[in-house]
N, C-alpha and C positions, 0 to 999 in steps of 0.2 A: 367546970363540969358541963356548962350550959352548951359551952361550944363545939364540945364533943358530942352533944346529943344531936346539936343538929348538922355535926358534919358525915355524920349515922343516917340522917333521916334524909340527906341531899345526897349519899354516896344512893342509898335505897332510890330513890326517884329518879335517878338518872339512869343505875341501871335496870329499874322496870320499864322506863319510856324507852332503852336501848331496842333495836330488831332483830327478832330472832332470827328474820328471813335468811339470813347468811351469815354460816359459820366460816372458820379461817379452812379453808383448802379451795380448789381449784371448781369452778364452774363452764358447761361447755351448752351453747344453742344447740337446737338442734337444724339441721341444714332447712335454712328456706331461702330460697333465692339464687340458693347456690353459696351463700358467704355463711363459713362456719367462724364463732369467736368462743375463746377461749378465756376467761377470765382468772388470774389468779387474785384471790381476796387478800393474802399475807401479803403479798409485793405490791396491790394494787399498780399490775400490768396486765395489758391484754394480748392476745397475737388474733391476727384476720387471717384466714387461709379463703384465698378468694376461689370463682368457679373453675382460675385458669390455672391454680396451681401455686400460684405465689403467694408468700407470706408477707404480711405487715405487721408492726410489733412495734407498741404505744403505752403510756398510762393512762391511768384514767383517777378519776374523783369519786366518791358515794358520798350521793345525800340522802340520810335517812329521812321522810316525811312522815311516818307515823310508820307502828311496828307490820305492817302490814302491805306498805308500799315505798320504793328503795327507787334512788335514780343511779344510775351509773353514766355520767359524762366523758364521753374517750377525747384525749389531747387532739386528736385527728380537724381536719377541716375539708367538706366535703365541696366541691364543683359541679355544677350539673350543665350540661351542653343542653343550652335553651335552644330553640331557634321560632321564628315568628315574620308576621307578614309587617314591612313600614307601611302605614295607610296616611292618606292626606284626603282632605276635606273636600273635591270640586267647587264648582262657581254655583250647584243646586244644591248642595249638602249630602253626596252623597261620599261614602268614605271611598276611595281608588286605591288598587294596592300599587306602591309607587318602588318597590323591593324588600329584598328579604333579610330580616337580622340576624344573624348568626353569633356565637356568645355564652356566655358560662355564667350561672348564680350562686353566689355564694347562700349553701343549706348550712354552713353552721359544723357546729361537732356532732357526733355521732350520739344518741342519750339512750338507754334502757329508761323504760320504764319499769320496775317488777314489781310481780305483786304476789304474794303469798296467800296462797287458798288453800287448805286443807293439807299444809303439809306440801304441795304444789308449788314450785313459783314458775311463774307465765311473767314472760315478757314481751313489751311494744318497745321497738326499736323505730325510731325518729329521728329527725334532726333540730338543733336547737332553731332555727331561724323557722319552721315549720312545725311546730310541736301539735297543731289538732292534725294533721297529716299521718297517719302511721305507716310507714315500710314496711314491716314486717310482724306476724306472734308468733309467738311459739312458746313453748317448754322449757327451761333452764336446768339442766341435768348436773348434777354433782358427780364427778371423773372421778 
């Protein structure tokens, strides 16, 4: 009897700690930057419709961290075209620009941030290898 009481009291606290922020159907940004995503929550798939017209079409993960704030990590892996000045030291200490580097950094995957206010959920769109950095806010709209 005893086990049953607290498989009742552990079934209760999981699902009160569960997030209400997202229910099962589909979620859509709203355009910033020009890149719209589309979230489906049941298939935990995403699709990018970028500014130039093409689509990209990925999974992703959610990690709930409290009821109130949700991450969404996409399978994706972002490149960013660096480029920067090579400096070397002179014979006074002064730096000399000696050429230029050209070159790609790896940002990591793609991560939502959300966050539910008042019925609201806004999210910060970043990447994992820069997460105080944020790309983008906005709105998270239900389709």
């Amino acid at each position: 009897m005893n086990k049953y009481i607290l498989l009742l009291v552990l079934f209760i606290l999981v699902n009160s700690c569960k997030s209400e922020a997202f229910k099962i159907g589909k979620y859509q940004t709203d355009s910033v930057n020009g890149d719209d995503f589309t979230f489906d929550m049941y298939r935990h798939t995403y699709s990018k419709k970028n500014s130039s017209g093409s689509i990209a079409k990925g999974r992703f993960k959610t990690f709930i961290l409290s009821p109130e704030k949700t991450l969404i990590i996409c399978n994706d892996m972002i490149l960013k075209r660096t480029s920067g000045d090579v400096k070397e030291a002179n014979s006074v200490g002064d730096s000399v620009v000696k050429g230029v580097l050209d070159g790609f950094k790896n940002l990591g995957s793609t991560v939502f941030e959300i966050t539910s206010k008042n019925k609201i959920l806004l999210f910060r769109k970043t990447y994992v290898n820069q997460l105080q950095k944020t790309e983008s806010e906005g709105i998270l709209i239900k389709k």
